[in-house]
N, CA, C and O atoms as a GROMACS GRO file, in nm:
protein
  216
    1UNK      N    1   0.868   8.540   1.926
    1UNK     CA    2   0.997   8.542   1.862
    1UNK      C    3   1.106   8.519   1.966
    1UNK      O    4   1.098   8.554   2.084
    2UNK      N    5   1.214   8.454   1.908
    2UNK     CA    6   1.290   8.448   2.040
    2UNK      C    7   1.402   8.544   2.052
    2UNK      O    8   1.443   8.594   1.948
    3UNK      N    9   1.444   8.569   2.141
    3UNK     CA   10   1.517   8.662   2.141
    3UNK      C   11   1.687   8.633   2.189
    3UNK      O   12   1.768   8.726   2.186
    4UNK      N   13   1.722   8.503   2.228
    4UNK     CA   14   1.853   8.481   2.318
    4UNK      C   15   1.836   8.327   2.271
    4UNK      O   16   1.730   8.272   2.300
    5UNK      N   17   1.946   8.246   2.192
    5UNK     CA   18   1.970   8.132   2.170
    5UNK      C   19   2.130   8.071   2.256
    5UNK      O   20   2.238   8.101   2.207
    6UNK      N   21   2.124   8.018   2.335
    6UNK     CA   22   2.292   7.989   2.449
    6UNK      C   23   2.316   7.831   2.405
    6UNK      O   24   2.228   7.750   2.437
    7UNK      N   25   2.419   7.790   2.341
    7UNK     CA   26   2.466   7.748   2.260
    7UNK      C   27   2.608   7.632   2.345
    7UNK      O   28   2.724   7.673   2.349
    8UNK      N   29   2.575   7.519   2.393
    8UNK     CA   30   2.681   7.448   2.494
    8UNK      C   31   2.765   7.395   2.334
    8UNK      O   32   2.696   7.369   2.236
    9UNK      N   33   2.913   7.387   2.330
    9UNK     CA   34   3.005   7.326   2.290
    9UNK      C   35   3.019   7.200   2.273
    9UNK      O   36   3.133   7.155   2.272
   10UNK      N   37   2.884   7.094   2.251
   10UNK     CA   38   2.945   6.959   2.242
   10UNK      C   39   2.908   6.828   2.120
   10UNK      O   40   2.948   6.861   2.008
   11UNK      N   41   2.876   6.762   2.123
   11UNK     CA   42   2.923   6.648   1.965
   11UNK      C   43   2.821   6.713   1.883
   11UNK      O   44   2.826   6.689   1.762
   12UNK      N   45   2.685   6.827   1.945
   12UNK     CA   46   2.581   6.812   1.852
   12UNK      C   47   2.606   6.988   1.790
   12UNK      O   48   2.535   7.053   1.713
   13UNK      N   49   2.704   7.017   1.842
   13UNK     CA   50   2.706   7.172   1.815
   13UNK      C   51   2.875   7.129   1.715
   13UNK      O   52   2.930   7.191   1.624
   14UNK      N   53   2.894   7.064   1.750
   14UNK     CA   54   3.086   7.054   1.667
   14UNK      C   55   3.098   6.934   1.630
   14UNK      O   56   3.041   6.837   1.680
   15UNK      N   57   3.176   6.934   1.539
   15UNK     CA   58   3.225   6.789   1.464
   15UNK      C   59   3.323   6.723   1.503
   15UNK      O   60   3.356   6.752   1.618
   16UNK      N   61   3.383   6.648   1.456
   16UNK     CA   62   3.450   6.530   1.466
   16UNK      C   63   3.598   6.613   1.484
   16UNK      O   64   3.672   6.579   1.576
   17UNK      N   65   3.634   6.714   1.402
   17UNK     CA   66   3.755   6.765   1.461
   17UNK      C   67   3.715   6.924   1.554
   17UNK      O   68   3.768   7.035   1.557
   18UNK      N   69   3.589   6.860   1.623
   18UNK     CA   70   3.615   6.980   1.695
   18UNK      C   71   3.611   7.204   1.660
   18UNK      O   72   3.657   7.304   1.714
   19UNK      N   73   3.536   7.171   1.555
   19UNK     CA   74   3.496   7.318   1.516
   19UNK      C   75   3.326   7.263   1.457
   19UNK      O   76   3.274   7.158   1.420
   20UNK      N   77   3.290   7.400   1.475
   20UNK     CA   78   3.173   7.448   1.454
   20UNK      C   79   3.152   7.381   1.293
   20UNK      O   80   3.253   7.394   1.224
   21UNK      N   81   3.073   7.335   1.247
   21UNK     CA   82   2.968   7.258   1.118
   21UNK      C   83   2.974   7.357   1.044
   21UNK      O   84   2.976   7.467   1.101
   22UNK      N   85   2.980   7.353   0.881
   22UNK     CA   86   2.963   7.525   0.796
   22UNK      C   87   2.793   7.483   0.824
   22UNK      O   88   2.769   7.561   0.916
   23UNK      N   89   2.674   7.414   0.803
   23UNK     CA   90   2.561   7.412   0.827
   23UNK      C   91   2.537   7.475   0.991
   23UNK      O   92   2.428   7.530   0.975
   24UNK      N   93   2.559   7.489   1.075
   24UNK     CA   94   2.527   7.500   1.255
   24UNK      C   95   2.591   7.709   1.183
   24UNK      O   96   2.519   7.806   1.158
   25UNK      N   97   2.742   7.697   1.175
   25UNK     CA   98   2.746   7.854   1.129
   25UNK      C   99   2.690   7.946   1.070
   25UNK      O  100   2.682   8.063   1.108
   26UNK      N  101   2.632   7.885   0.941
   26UNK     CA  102   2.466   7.932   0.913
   26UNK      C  103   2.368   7.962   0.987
   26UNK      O  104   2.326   8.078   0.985
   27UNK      N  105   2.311   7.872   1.065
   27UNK     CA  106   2.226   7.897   1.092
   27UNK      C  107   2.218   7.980   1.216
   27UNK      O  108   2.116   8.036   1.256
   28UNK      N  109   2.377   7.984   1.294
   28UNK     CA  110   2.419   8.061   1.351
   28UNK      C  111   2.415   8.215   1.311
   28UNK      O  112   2.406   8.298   1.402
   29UNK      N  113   2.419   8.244   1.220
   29UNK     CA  114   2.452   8.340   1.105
   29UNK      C  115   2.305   8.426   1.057
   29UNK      O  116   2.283   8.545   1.036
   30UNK      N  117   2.228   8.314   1.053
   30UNK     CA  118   2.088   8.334   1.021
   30UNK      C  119   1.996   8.428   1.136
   30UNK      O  120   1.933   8.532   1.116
   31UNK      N  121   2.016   8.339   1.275
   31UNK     CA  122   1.998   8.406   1.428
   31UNK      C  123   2.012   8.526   1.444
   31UNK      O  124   1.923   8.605   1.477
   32UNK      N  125   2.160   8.556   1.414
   32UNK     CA  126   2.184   8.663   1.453
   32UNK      C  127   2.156   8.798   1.334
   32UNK      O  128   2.177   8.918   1.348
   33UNK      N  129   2.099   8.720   1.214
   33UNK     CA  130   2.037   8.828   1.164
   33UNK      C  131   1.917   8.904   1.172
   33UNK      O  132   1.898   9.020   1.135
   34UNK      N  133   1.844   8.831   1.221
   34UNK     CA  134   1.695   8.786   1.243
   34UNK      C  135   1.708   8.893   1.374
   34UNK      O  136   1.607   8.934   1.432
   35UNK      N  137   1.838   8.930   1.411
   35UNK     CA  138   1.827   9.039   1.590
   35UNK      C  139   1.808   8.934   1.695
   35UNK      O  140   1.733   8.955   1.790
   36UNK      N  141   1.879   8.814   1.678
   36UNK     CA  142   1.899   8.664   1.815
   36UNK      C  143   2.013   8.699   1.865
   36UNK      O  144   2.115   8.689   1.798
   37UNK      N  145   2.014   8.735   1.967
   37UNK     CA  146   2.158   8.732   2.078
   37UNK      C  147   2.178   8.528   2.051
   37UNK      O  148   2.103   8.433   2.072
   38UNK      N  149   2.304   8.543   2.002
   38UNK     CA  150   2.368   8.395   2.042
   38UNK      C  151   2.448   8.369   2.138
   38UNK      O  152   2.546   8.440   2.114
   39UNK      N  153   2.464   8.323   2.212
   39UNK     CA  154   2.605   8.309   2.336
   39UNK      C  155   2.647   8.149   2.360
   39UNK      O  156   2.570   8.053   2.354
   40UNK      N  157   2.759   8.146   2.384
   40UNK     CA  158   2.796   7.986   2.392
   40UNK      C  159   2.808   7.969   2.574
   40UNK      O  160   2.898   8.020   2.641
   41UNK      N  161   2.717   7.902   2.615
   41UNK     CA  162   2.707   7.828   2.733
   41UNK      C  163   2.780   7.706   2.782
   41UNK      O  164   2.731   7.606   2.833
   42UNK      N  165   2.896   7.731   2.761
   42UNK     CA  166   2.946   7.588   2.821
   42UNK      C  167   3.030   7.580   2.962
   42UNK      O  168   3.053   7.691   3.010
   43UNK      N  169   3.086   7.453   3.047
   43UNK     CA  170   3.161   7.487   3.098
   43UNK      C  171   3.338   7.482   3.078
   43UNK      O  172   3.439   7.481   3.148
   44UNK      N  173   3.299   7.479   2.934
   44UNK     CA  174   3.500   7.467   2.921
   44UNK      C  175   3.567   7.567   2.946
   44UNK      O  176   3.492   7.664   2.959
   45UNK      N  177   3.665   7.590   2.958
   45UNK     CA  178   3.772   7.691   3.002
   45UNK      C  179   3.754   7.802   2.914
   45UNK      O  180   3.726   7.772   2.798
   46UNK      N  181   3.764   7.919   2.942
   46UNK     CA  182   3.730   8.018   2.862
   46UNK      C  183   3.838   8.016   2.775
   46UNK      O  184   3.768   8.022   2.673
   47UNK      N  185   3.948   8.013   2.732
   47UNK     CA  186   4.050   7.994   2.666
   47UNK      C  187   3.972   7.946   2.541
   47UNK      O  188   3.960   8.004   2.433
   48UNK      N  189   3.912   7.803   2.587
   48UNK     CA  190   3.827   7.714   2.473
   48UNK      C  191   3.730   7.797   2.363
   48UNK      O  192   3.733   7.811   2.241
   49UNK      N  193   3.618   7.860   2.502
   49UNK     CA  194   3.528   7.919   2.485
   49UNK      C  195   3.602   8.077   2.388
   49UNK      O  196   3.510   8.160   2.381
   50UNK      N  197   3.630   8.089   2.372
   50UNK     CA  198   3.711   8.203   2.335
   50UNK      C  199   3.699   8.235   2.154
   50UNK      O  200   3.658   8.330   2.086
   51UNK      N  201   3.776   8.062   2.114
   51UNK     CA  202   3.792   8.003   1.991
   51UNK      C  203   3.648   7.995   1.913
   51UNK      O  204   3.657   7.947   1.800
   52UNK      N  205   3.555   8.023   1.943
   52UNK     CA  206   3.426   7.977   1.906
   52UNK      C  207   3.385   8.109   1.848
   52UNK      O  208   3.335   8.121   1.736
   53UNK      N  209   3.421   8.248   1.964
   53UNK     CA  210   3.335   8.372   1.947
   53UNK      C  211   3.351   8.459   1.793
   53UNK      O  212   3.295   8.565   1.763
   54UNK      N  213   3.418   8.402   1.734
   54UNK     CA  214   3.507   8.445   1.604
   54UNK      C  215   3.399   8.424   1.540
   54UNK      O  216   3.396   8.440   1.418
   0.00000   0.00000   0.00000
């Protein structure tokens, strides 16, 4: 089972304007029910990184 899914910020994780997919938030959603630590791995500015943790 896995236990830790780390999650980089880019065309295959976000769309065209730049937020998270309602399909990817699901399944985001799904993870972390299941007891999956999710974390976003990227190197953008935490400012960026910030907008996501919501």
């Amino acid at each position: 089972m896995y236990k830790l899914i780390a999650i980089d910020l880019d065309g295959t994780m976000l769309n065209s304007k730049g937020d998270i997919s309602e399909e990817n938030k699901f399944a985001i959603k799904q993870a972390q029910e299941k007891g999956i630590e999710v974390i976003i791995a990227s190197r953008k500015i935490k400012r960026f990184s910030n907008e996501f943790r919501k």
